[in-house]
C-alpha positions in Angstrom: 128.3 98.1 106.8 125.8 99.6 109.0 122.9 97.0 111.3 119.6 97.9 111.6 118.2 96.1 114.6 115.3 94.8 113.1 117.9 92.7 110.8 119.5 91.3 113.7 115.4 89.3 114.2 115.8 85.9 113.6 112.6 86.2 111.9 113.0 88.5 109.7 116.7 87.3 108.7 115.0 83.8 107.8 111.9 86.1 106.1 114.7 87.7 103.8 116.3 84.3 103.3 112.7 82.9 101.9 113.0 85.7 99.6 115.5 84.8 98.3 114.8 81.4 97.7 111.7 82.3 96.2 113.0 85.0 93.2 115.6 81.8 92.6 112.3 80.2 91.5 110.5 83.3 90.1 113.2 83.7 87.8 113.2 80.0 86.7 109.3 80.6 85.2 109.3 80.2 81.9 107.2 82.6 79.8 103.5 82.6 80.4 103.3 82.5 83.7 103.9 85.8 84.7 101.3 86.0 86.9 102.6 83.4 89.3 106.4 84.4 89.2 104.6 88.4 89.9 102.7 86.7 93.1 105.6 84.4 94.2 107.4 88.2 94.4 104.8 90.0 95.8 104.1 87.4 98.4 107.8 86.9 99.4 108.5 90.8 99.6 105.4 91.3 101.8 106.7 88.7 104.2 110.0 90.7 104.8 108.5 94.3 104.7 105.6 93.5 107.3 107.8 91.9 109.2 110.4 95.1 109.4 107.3 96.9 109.7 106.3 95.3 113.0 110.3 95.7 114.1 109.9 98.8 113.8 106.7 99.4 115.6 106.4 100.2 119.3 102.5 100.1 120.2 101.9 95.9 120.4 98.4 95.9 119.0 99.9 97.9 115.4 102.9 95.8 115.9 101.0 92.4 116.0 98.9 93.9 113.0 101.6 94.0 111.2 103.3 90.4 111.7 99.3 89.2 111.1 99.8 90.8 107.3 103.1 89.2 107.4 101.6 86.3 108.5 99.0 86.1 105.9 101.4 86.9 103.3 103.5 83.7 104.3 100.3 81.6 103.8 100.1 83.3 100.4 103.5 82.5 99.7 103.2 79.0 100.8 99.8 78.6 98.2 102.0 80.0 95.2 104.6 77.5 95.7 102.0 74.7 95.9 100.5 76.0 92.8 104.1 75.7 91.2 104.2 72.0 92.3 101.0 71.0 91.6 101.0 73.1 87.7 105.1 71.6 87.1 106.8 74.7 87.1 109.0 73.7 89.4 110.0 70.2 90.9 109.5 69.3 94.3 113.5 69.3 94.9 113.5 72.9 94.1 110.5 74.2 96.3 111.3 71.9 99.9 113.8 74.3 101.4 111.9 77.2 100.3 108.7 75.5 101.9 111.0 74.4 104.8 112.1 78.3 105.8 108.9 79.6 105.1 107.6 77.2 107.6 109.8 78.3 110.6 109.2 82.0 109.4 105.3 81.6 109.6 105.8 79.6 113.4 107.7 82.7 114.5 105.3 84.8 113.3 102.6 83.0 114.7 104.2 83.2 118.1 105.2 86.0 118.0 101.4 87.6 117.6 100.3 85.2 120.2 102.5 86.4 122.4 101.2 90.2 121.7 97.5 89.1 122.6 98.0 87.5 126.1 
């Protein structure tokens, strides 16, 4: 299979991996709360697009613009899976590794803007 160098990024591998995690929750919604699982998705997929996004981008100030929506989609991401916690759609077993990766992928995002601006 053919690599893309933006999927050789750390970041965005772990972004993908977060995904992941967070359909496995999606899918686990029961009825009635569509609008949560559709966010969770929403959220999770704008994390790893941005993020490619920004790979692919050469000019820093468009590439840190897009890790900042990437960014701000991971804080999005990270306020729907509170909402499943605090609403018991899912336990708090399920949601800490999700919270856990999406932690080190918002860090390395954060970084890696700051590192566009100095």
């Amino acid at each position: 299979m053919v690599t893309l160098d933006l999927e050789k990024l750390e970041v965005y591998q772990l972004a993908v991996e977060y995904a992941d995690l967070a359909e496995e929750i999606a899918q686990e919604l029961q009825a009635g709360h569509a609008h949560v699982r559709d966010q969770l998705r929403r959220a999770s997929d704008s994390i790893v697009n941005n993020t490619a996004e920004g790979a692919g981008e050469f000019n820093p100030p468009e590439k840190a613009r897009f890790y900042r929506m990437a960014l701000r989609s991971g804080t999005e991401s990270a306020a729907s899976l509170h909402s499943c916690l605090r609403r018991r759609l899912a336990n708090e077993q399920k949601v800490q590794a999700p919270r856990a990766k999406l932690k080190r992928v918002v860090e390395m995002l954060t970084r890696l803007i700051k590192s566009m601006n100095t």
